[in-house]
SELO-233635 format. One record per residue: y, z, x of N, C-alpha, C, O in turn; residue in one letter; chain. Coordinates in steps of 0.05 Angstrom, whole numbers, plus 5000, padded with zeros to 4 digits. Example, Ala and Ser with C-alpha at 12.3 -4.5 7.8 and 13.67 -1.06 7.14 Angstrom:
<sites>
[[4886,5156,5264],[4910,5156,5246],[4934,5156,5264],[4934,5169,5285],A,A] [[4955,5142,5257],[4979,5143,5273],[5001,5157,5258],[5023,5161,5268],S,A] 
</sites>
This chain:
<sites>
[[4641,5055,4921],[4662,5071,4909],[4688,5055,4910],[4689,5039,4928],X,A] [[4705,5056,4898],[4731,5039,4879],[4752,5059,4887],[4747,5082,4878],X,A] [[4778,5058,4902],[4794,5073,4897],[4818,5053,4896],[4823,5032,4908],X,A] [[4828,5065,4882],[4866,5055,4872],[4885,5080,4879],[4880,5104,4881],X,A] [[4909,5068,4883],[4937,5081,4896],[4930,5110,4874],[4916,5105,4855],X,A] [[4940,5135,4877],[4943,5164,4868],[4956,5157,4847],[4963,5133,4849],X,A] [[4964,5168,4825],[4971,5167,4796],[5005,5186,4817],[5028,5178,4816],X,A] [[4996,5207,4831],[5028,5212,4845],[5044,5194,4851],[5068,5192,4844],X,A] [[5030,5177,4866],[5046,5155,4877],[5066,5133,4853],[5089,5123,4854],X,A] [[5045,5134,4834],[5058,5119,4805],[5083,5132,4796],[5104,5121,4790],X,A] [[5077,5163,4797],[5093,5180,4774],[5126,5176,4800],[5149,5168,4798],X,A] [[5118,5181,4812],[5144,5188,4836],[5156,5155,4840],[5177,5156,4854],X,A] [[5150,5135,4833],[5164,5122,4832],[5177,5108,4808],[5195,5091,4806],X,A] [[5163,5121,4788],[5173,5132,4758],[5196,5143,4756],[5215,5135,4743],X,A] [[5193,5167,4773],[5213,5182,4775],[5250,5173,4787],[5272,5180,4780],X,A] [[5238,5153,4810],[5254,5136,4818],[5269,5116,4809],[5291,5109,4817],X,A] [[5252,5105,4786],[5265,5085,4765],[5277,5089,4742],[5290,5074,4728],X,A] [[5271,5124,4737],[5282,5136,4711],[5315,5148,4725],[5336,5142,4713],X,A] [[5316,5162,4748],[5330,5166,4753],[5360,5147,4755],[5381,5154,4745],X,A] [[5354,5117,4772],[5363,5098,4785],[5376,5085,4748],[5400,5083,4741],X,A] [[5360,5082,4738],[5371,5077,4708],[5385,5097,4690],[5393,5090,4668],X,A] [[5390,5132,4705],[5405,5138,4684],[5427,5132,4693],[5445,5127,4678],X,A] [[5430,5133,4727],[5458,5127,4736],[5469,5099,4732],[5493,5095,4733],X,A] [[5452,5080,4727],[5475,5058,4714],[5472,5061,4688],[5490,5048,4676],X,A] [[5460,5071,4676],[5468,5078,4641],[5499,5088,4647],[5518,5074,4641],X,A] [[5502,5109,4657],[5527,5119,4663],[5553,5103,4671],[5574,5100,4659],X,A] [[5542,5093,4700],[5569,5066,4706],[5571,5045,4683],[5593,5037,4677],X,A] [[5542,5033,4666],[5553,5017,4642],[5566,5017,4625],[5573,4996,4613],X,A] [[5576,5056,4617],[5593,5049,4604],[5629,5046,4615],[5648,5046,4599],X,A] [[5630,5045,4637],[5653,5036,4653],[5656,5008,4659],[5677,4998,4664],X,A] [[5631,4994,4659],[5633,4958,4665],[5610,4947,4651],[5586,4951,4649],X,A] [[5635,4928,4640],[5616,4895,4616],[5588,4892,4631],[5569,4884,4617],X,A] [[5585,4898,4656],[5562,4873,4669],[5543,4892,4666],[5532,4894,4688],X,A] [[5534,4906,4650],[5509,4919,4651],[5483,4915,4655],[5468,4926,4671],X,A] [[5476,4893,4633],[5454,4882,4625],[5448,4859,4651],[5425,4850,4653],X,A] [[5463,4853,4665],[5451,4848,4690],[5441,4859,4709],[5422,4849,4721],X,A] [[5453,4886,4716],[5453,4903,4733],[5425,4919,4718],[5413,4935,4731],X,A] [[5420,4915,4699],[5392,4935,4681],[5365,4908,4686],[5341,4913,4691],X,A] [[5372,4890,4685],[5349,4866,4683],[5341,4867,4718],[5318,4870,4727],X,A] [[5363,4862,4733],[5356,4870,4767],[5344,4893,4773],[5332,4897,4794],X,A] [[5346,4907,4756],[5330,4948,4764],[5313,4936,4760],[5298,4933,4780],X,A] [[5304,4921,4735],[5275,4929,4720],[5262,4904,4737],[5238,4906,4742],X,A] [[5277,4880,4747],[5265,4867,4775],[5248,4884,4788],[5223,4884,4789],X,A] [[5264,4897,4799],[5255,4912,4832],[5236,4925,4816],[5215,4913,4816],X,A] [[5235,4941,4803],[5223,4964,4795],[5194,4954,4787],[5174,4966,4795],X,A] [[5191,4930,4771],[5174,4918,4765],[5154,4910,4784],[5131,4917,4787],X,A] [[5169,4893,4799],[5151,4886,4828],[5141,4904,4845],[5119,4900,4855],X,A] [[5158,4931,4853],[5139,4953,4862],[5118,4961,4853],[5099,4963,4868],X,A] [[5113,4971,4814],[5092,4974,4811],[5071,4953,4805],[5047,4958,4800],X,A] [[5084,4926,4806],[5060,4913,4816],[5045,4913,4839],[5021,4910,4841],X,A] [[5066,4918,4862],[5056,4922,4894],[5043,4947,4889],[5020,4942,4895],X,A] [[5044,4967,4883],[5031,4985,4888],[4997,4985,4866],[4974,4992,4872],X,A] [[5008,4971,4840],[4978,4969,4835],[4961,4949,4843],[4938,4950,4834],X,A] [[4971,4926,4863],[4955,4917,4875],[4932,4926,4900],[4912,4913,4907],X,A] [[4939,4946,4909],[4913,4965,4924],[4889,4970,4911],[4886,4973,4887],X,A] [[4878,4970,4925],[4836,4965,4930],[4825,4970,4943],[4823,4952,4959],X,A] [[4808,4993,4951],[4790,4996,4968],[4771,5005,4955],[4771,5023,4939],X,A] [[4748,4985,4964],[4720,4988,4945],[4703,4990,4982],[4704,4972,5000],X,A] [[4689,5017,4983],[4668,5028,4998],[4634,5029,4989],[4619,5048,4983],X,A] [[4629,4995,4993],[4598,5001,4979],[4568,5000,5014],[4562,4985,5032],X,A] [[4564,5017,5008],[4539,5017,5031],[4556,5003,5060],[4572,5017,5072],X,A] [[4550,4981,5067],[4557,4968,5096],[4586,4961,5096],[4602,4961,5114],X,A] [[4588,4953,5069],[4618,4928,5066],[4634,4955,5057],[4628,4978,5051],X,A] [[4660,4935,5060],[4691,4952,5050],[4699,4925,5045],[4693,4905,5057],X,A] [[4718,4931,5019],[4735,4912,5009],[4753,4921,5007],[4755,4940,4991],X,A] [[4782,4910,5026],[4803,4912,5012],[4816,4898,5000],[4809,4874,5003],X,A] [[4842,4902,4982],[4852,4880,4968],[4886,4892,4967],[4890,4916,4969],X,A] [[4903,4878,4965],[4932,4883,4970],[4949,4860,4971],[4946,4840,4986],X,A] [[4966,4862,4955],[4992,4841,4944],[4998,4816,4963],[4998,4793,4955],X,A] [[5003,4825,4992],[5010,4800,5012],[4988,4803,5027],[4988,4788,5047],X,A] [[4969,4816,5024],[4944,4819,5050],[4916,4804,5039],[4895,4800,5051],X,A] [[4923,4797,5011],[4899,4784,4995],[4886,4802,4995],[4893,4825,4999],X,A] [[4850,4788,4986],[4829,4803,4992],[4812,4803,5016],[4814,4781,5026],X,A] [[4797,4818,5029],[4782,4818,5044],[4757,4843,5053],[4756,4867,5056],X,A] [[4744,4825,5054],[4711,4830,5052],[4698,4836,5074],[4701,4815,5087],X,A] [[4684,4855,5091],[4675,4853,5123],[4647,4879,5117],[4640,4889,5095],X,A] [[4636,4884,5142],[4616,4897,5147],[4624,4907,5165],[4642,4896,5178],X,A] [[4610,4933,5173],[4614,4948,5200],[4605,4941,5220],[4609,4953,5241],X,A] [[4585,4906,5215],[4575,4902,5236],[4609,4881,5243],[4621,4889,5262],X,A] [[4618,4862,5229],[4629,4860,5234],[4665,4858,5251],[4681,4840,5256],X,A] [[4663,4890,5253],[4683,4904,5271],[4681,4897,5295],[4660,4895,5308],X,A] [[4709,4890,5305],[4714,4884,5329],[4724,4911,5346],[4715,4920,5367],X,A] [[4752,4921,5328],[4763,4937,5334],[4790,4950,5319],[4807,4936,5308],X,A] [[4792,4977,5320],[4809,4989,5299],[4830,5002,5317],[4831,5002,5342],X,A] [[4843,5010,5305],[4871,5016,5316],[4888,5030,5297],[4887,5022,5274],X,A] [[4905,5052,5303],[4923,5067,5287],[4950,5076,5304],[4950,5087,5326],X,A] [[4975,5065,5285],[5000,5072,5289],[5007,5059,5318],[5015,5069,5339],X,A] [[5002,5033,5310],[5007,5003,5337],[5031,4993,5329],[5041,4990,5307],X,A] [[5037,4989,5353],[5060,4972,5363],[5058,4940,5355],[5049,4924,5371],X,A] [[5067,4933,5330],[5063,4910,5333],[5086,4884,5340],[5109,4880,5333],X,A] [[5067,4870,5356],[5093,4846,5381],[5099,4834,5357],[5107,4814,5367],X,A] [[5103,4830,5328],[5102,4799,5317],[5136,4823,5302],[5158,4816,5310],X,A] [[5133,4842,5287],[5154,4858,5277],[5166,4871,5292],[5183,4885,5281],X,A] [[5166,4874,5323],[5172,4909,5336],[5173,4926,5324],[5193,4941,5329],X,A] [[5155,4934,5305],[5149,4952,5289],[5137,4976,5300],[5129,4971,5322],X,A] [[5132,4997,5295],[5118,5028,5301],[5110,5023,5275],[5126,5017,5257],X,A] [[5074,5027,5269],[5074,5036,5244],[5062,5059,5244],[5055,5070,5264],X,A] [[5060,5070,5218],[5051,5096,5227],[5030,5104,5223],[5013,5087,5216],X,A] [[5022,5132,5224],[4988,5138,5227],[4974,5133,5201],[4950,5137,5199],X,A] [[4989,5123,5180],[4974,5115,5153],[4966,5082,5159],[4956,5071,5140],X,A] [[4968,5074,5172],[4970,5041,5173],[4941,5041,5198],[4943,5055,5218],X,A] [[4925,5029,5194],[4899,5017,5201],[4906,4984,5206],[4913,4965,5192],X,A] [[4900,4989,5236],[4906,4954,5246],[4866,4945,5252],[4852,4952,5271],X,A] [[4861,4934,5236],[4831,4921,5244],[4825,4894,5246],[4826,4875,5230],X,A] [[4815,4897,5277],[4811,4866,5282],[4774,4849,5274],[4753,4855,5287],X,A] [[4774,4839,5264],[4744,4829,5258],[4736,4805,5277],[4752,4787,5281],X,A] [[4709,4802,5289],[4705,4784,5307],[4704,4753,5305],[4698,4735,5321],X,A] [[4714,4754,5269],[4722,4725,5271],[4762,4719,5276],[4779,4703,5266],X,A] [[4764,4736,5290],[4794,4736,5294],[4804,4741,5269],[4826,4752,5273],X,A] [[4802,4740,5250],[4824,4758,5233],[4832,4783,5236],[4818,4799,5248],X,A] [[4860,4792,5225],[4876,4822,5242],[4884,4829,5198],[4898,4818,5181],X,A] [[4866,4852,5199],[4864,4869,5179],[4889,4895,5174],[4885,4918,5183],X,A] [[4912,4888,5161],[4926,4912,5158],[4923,4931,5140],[4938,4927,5120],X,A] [[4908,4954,5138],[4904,4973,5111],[4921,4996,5114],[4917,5014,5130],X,A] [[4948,4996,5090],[4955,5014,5081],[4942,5046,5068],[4943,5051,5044],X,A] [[4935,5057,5081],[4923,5088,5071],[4937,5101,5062],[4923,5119,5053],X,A] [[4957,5104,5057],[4981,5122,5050],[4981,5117,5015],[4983,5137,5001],X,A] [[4980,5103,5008],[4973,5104,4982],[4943,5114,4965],[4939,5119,4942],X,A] [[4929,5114,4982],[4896,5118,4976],[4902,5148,4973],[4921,5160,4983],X,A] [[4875,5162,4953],[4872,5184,4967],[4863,5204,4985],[4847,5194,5002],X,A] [[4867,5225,4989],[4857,5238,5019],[4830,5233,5024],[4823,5231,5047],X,A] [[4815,5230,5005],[4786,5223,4995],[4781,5209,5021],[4766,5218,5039],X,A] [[4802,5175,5024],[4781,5147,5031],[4789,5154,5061],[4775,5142,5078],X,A] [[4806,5169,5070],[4811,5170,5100],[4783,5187,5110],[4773,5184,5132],X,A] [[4773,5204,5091],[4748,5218,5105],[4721,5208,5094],[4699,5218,5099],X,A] [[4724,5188,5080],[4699,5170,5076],[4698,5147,5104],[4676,5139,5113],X,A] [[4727,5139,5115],[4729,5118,5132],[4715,5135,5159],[4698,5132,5176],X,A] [[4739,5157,5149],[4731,5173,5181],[4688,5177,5189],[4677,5174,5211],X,A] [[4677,5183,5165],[4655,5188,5161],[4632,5166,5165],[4608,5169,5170],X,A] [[4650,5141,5162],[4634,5125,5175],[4636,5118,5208],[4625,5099,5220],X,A] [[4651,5135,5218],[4660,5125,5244],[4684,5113,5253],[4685,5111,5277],X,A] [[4713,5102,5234],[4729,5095,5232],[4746,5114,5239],[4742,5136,5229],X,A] [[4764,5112,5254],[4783,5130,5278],[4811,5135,5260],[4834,5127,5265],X,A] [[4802,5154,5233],[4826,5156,5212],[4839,5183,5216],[4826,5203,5210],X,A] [[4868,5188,5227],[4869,5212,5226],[4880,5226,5205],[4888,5212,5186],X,A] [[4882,5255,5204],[4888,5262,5184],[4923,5268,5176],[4928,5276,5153],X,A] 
</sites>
């Protein structure tokens, strides 16, 4: 099974970019520099929904694939689990992340970060269902 980020998640940051652009429609017509300040929105804005449609989780039989913008792809088995973890402390950011964030270590030492928070409620109880310690 194939899932991609919620069509919510799309629209609400739609919503974010329509908004964010009427308010400098508005300041543009008070300052020349518009069309810079409109090409930098549509920057940011652009690259989010690239980051966000870069999410992937494909659940076939043993394997999980995920796939994600700075996390690449990656491919594993359940045999291959070392160990999972949710809403860790991590030494490298002093970060708290939170209970949507899946830290998985695989026993060839690679350290797996999966964003859930974008998925839908679906893959946390397909994960959980295989044994994966997802809460709700």
């Amino acid at each position: 099974m194939l899932f991609r980020p919620t069509k919510n998640r799309f629209l609400i940051l739609a919503g974010i970019a329509l908004a964010s652009l009427s308010i400098m429609v508005r300041q543009a017509l008070a300052s020349p520099g518009f069309w810079a300040q409109t090409g930098l929105l549509f920057l940011i804005f652009g690259f989010l929904f690239l980051w966000l449609a870069s999410f992937e989780i494909r659940i076939d039989g043993e394997q999980t694939i995920y796939r994600s913008l700075f996390g690449g792809r990656v491919q594993f088995g359940t045999e291959d689990l070392k160990s999972i973890k949710i809403n860790k402390y991590d030494e490298l950011t002093h970060l708290l992340y939170s209970k949507h964030t899946l830290f998985i270590e695989l026993k060839s030492g690679r350290r797996v970060k999966i964003n859930t928070r974008v998925f839908p409620a679906k893959v946390g109880r397909l994960l959980a269902e295989r044994g994966w310690p997802v809460r709700k």
